[in-house]
Backbone as XML, in Angstrom:
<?xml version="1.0"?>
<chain id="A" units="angstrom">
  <residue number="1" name="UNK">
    <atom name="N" x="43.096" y="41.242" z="17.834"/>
    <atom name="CA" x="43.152" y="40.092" z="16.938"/>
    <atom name="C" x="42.301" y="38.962" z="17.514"/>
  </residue>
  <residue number="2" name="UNK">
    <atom name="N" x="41.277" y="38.462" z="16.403"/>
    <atom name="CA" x="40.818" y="37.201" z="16.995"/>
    <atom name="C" x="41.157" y="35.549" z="16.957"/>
  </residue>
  <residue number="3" name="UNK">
    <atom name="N" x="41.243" y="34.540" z="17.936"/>
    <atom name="CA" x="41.703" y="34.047" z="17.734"/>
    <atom name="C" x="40.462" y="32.680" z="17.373"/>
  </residue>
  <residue number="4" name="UNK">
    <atom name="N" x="39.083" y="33.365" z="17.888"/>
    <atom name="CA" x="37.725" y="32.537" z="16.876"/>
    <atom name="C" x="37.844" y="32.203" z="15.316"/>
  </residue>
  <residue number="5" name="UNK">
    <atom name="N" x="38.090" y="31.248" z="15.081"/>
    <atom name="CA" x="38.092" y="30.946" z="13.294"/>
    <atom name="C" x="36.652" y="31.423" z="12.911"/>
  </residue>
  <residue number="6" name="UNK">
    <atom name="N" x="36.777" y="31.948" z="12.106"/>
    <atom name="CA" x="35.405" y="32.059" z="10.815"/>
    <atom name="C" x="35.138" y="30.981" z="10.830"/>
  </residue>
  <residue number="7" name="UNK">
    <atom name="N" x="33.841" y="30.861" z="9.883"/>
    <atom name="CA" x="32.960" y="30.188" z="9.594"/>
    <atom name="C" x="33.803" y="29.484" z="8.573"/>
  </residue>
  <residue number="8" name="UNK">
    <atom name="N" x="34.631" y="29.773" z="7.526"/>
    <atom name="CA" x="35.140" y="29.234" z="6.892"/>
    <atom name="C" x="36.558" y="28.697" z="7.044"/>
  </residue>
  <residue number="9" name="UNK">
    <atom name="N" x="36.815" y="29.050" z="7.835"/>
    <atom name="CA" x="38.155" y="28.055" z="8.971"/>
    <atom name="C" x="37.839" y="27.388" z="9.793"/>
  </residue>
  <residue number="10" name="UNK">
    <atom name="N" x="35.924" y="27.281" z="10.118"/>
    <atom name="CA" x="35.472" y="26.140" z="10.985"/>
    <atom name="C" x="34.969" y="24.883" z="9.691"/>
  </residue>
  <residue number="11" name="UNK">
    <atom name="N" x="34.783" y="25.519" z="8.711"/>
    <atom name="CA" x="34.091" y="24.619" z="7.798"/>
    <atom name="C" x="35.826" y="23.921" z="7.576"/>
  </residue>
  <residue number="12" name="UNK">
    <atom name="N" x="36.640" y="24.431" z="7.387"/>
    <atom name="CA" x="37.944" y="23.499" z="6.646"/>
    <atom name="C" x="38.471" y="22.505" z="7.643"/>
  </residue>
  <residue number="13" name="UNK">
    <atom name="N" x="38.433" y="22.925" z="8.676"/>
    <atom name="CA" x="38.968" y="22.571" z="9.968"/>
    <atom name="C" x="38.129" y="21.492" z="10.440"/>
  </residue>
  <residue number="14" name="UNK">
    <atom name="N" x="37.172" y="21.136" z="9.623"/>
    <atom name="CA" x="36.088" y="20.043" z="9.730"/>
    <atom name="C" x="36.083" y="19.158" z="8.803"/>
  </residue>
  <residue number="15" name="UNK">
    <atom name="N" x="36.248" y="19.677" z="7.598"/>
    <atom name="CA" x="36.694" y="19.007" z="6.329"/>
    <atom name="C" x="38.175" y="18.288" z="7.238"/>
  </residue>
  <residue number="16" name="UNK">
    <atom name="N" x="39.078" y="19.222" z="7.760"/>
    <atom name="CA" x="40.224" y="18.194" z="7.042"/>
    <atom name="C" x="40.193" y="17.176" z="8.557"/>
  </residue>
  <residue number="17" name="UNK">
    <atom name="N" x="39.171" y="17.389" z="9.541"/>
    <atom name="CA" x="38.997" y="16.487" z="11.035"/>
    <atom name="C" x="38.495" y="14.618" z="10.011"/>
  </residue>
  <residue number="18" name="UNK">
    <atom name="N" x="37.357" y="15.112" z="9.349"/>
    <atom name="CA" x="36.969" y="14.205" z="8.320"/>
    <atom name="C" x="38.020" y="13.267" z="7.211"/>
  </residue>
  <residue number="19" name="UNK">
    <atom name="N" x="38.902" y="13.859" z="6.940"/>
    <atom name="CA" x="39.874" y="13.117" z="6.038"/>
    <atom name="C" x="40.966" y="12.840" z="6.672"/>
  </residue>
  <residue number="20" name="UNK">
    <atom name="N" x="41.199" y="13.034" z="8.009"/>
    <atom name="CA" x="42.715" y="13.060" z="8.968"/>
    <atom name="C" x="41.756" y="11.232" z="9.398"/>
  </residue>
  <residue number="21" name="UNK">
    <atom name="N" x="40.580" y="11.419" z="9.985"/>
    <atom name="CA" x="39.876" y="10.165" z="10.360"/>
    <atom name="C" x="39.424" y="9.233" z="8.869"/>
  </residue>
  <residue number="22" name="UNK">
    <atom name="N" x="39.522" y="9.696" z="8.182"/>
    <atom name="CA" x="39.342" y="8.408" z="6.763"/>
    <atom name="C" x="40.872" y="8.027" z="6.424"/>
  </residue>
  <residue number="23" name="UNK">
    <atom name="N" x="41.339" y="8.572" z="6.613"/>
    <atom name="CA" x="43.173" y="8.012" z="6.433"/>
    <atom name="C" x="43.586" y="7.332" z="7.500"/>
  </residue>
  <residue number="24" name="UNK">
    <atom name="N" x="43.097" y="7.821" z="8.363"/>
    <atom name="CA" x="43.553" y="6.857" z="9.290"/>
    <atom name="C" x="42.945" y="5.519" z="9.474"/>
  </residue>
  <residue number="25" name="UNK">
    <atom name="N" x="41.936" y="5.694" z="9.001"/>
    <atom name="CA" x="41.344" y="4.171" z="8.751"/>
    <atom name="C" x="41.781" y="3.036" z="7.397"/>
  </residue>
  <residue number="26" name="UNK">
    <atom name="N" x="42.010" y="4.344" z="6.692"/>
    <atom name="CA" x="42.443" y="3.877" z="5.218"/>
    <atom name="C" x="43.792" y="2.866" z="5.764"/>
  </residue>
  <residue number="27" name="UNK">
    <atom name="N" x="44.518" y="2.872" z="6.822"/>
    <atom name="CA" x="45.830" y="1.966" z="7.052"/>
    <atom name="C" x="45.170" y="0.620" z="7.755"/>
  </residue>
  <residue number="28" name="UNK">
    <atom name="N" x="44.254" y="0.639" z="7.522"/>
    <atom name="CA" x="43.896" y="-1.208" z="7.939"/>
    <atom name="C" x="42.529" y="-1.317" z="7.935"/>
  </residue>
  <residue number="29" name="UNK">
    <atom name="N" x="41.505" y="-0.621" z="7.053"/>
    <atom name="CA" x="40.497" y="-0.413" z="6.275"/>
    <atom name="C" x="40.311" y="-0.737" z="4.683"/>
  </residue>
  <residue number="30" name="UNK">
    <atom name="N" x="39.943" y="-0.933" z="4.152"/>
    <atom name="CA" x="39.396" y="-0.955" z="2.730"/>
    <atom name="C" x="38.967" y="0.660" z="2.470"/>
  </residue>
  <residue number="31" name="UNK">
    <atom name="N" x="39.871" y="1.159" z="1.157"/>
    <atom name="CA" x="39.429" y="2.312" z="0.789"/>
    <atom name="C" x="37.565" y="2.471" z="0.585"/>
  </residue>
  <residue number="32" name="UNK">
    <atom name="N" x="37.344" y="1.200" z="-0.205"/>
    <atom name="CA" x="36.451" y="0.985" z="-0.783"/>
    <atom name="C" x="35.142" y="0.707" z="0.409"/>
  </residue>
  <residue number="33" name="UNK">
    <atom name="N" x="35.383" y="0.817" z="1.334"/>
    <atom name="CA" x="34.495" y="1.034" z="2.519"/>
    <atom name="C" x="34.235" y="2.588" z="2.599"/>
  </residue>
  <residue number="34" name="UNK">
    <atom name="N" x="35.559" y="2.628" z="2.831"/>
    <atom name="CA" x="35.647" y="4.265" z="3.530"/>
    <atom name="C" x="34.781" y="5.228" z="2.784"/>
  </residue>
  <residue number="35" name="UNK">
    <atom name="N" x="34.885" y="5.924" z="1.677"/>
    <atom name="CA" x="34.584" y="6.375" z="0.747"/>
    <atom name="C" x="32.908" y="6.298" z="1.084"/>
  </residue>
  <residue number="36" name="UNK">
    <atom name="N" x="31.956" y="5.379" z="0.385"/>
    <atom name="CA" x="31.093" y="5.013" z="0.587"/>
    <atom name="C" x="30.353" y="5.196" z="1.954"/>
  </residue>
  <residue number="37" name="UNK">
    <atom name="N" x="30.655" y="4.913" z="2.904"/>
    <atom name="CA" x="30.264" y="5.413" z="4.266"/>
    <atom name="C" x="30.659" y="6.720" z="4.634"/>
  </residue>
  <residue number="38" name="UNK">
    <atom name="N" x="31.779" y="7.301" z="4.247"/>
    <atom name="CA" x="31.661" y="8.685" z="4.444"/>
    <atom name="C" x="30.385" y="10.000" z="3.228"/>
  </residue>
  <residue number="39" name="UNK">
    <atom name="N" x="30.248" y="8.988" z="2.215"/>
    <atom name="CA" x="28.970" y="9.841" z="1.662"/>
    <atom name="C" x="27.683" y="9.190" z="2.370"/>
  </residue>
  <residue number="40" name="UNK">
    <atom name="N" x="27.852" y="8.063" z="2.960"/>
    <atom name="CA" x="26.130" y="7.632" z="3.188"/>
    <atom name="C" x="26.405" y="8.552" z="4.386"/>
  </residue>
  <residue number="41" name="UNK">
    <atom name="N" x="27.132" y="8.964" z="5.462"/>
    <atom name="CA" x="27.002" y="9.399" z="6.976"/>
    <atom name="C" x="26.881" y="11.122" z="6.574"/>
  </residue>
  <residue number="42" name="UNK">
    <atom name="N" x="27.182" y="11.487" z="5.611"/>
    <atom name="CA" x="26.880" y="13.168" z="4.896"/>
    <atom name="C" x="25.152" y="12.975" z="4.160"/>
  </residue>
  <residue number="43" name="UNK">
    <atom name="N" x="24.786" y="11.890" z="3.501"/>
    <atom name="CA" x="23.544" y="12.354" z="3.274"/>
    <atom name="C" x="22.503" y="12.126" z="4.322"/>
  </residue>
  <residue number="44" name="UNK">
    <atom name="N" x="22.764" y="11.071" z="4.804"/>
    <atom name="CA" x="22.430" y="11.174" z="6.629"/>
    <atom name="C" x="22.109" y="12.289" z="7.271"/>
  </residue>
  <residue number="45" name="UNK">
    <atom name="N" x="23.184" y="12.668" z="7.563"/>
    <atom name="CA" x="23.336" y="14.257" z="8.256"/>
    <atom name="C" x="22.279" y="15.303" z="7.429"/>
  </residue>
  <residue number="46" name="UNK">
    <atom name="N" x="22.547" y="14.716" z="5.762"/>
    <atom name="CA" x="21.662" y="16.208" z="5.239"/>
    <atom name="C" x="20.190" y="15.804" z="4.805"/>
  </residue>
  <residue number="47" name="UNK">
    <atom name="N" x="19.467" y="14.770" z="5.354"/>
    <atom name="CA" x="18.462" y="14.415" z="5.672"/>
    <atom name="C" x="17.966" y="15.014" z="6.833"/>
  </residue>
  <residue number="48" name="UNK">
    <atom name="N" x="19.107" y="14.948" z="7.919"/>
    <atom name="CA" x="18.519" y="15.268" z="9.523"/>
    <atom name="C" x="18.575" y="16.569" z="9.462"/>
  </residue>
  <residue number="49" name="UNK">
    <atom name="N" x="19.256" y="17.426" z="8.866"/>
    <atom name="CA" x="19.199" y="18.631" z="8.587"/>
    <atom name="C" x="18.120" y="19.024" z="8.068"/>
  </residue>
  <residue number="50" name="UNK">
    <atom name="N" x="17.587" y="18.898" z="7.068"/>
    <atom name="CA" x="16.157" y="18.918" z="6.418"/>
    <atom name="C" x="15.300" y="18.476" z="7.306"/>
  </residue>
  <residue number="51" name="UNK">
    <atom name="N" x="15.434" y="17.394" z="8.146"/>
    <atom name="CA" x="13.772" y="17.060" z="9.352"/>
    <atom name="C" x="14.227" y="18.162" z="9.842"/>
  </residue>
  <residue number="52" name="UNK">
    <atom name="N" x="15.482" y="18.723" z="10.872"/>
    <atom name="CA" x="15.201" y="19.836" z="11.609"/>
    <atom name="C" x="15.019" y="21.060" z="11.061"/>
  </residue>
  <residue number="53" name="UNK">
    <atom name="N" x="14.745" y="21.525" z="9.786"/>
    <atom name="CA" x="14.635" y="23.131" z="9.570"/>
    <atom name="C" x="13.187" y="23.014" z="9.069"/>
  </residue>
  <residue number="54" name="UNK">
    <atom name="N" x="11.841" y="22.074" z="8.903"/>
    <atom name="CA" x="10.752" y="22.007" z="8.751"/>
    <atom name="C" x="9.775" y="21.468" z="10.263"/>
  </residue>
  <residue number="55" name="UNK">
    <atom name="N" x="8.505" y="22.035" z="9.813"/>
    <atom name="CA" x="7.845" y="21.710" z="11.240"/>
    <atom name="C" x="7.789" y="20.470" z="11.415"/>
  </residue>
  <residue number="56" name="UNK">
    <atom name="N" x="7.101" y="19.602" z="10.916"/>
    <atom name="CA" x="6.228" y="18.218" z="10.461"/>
    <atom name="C" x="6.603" y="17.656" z="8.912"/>
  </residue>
  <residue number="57" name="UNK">
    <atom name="N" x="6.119" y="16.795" z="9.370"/>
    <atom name="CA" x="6.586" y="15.428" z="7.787"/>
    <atom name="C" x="6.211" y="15.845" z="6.739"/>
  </residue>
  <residue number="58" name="UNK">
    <atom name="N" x="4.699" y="16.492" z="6.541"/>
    <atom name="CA" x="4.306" y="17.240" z="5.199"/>
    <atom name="C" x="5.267" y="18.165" z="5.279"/>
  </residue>
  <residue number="59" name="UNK">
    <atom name="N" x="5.659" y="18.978" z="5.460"/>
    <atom name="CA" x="6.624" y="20.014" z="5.187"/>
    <atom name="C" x="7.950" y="19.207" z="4.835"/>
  </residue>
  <residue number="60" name="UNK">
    <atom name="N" x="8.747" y="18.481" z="5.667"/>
    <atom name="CA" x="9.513" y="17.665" z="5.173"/>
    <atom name="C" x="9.410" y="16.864" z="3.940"/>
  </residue>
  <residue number="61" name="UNK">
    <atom name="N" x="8.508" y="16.554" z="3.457"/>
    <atom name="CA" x="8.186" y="16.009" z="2.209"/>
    <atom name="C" x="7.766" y="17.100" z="0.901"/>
  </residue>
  <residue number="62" name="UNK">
    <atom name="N" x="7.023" y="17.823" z="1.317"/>
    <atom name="CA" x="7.032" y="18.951" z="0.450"/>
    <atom name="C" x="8.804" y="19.920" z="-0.023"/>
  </residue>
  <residue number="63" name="UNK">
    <atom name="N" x="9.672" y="19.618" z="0.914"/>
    <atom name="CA" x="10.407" y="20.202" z="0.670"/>
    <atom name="C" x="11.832" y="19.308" z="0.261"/>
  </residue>
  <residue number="64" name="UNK">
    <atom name="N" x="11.604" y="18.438" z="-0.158"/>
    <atom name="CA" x="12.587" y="17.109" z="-0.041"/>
    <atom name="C" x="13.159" y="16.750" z="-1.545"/>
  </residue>
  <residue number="65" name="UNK">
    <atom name="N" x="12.467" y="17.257" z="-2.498"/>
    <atom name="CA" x="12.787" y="17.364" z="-3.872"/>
    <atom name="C" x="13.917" y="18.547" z="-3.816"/>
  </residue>
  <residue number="66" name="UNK">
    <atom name="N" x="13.404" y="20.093" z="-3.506"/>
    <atom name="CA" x="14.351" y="20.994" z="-3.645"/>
    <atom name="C" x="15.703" y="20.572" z="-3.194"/>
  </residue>
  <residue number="67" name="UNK">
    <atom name="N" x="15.371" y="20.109" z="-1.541"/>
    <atom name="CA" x="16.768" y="20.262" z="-1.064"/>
    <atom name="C" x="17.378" y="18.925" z="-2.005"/>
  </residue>
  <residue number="68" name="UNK">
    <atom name="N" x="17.104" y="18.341" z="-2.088"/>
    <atom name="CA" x="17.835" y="17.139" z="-2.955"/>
    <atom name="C" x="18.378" y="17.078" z="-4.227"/>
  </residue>
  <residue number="69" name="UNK">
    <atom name="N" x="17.705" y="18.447" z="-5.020"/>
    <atom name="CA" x="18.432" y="18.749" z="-5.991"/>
    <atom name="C" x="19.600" y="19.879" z="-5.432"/>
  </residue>
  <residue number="70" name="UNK">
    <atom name="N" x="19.376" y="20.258" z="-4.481"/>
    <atom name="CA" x="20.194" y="21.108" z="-4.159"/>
    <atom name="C" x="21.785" y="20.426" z="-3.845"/>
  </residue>
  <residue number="71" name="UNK">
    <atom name="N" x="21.419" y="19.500" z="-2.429"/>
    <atom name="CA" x="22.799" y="18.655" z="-2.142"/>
    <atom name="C" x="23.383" y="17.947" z="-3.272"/>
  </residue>
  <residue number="72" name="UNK">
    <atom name="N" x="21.941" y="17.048" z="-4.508"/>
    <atom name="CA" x="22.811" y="17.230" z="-5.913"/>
    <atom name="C" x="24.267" y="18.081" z="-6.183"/>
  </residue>
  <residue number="73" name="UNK">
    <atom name="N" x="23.440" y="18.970" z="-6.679"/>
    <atom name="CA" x="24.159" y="20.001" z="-7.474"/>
    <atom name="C" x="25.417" y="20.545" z="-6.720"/>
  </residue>
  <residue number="74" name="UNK">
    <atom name="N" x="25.415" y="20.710" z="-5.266"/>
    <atom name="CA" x="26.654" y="20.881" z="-4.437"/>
    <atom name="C" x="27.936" y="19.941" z="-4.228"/>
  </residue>
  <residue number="75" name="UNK">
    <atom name="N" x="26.989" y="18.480" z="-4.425"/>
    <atom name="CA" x="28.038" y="17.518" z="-4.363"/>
    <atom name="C" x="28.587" y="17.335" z="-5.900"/>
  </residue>
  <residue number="76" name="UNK">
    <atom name="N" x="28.014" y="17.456" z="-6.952"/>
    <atom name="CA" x="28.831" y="17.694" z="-8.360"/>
    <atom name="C" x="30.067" y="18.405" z="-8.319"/>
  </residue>
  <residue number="77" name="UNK">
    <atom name="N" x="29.630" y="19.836" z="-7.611"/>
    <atom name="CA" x="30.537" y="20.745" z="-8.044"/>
    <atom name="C" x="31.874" y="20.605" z="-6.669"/>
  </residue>
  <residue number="78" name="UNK">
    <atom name="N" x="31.318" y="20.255" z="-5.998"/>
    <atom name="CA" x="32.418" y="19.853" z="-5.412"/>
    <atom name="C" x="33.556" y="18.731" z="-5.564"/>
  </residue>
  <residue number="79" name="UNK">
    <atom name="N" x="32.670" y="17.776" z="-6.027"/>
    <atom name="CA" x="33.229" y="16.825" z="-6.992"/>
    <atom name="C" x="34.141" y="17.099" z="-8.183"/>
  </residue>
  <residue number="80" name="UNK">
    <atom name="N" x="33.671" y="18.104" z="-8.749"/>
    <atom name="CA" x="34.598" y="18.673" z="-9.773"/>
    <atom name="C" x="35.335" y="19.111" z="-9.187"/>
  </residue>
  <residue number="81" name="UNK">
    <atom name="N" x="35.044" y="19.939" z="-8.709"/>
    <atom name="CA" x="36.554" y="21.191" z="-8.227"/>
    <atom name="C" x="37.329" y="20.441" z="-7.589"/>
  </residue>
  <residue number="82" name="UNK">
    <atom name="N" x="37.136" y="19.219" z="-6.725"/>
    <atom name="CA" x="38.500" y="18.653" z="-5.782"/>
    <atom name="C" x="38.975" y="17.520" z="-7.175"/>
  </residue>
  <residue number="83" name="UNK">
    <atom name="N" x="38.183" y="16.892" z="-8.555"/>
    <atom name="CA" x="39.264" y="16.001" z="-9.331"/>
    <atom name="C" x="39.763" y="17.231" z="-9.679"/>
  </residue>
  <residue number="84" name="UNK">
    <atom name="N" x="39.629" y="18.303" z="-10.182"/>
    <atom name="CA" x="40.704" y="19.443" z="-10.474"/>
    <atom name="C" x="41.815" y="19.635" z="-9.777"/>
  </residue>
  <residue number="85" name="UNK">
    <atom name="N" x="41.352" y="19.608" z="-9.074"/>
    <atom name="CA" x="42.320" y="19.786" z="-7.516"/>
    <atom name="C" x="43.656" y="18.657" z="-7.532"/>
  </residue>
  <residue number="86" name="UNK">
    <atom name="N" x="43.107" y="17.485" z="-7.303"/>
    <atom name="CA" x="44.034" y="16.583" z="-7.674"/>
    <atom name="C" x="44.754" y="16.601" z="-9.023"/>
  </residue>
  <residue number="87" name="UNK">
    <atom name="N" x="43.954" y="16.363" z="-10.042"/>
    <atom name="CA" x="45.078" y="16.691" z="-11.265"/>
    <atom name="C" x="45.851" y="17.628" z="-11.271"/>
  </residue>
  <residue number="88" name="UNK">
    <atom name="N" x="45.916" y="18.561" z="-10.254"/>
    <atom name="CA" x="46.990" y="19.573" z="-10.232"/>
    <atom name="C" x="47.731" y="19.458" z="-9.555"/>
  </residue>
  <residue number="89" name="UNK">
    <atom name="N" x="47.928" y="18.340" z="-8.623"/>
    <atom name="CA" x="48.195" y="18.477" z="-7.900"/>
    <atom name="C" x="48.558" y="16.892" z="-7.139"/>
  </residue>
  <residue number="90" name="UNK">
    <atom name="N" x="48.725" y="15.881" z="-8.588"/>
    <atom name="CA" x="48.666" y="14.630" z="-7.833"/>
    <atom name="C" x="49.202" y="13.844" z="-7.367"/>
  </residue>
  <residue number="91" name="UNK">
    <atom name="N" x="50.816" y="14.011" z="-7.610"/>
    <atom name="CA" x="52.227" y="13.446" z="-7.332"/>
    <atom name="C" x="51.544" y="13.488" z="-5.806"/>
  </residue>
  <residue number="92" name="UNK">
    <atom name="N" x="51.836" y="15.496" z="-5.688"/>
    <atom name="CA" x="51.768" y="15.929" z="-4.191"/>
    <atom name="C" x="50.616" y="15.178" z="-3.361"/>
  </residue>
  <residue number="93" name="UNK">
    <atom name="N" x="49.307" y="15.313" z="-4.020"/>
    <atom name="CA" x="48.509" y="14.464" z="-2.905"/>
    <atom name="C" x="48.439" y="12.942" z="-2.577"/>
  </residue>
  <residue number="94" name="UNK">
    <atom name="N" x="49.314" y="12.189" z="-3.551"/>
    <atom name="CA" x="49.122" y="10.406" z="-3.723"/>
    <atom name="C" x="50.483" y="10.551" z="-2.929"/>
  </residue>
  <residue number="95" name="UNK">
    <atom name="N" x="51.100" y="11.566" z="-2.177"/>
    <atom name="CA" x="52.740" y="11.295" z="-1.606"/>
    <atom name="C" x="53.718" y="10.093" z="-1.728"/>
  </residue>
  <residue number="96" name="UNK">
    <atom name="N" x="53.389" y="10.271" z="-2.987"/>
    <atom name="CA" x="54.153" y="9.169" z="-3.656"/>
    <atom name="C" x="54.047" y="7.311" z="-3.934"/>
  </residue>
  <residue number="97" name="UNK">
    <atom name="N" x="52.623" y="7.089" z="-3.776"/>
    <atom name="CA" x="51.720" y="6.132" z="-3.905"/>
    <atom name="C" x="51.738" y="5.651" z="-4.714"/>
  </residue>
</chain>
């Protein structure tokens, strides 16, 4: 038996490191900060991600439309699927808010 998480028990396990640290700020923070800086510090990241998987700046620029429709289209649907998520679920996640 292994006790290495997958890739997809490292991805959740990161997700929820990310929202354990926005709640905890959320208690003497402004939601309305939080939120906002946690998408500018993700497109951040998926900028620096894009400089590192190209050689040079033309390549980075040549390729900066795709990926951008790409993180688009990922952040929609993720967007959808978690308000789904909540409407199913919203008593339980607002714990009584």
């Amino acid at each position: 038996m292994s006790t290495t998480p997958t890739t997809d028990e490292q991805f959740m396990q990161l997700v929820d490191t990310f929202i354990t640290t926005a709640n905890d700020k959320a208690q003497n923070m402004d939601r309305n900060v939080i939120g906002p800086a946690l998408m500018f510090a993700a497109t951040r990241f998926n900028a620096y991600m894009l400089a590192m998987a190209t050689r040079d700046v033309e390549e980075f620029r040549q390729q900066s439309e795709s990926a951008r429709k790409y993180y688009l289209e990922q952040h929609e649907k993720m967007l959808t699927d978690n308000f789904k998520d909540f409407e199913t679920n919203f008593d339980k996640y607002r714990g009584g808010n």
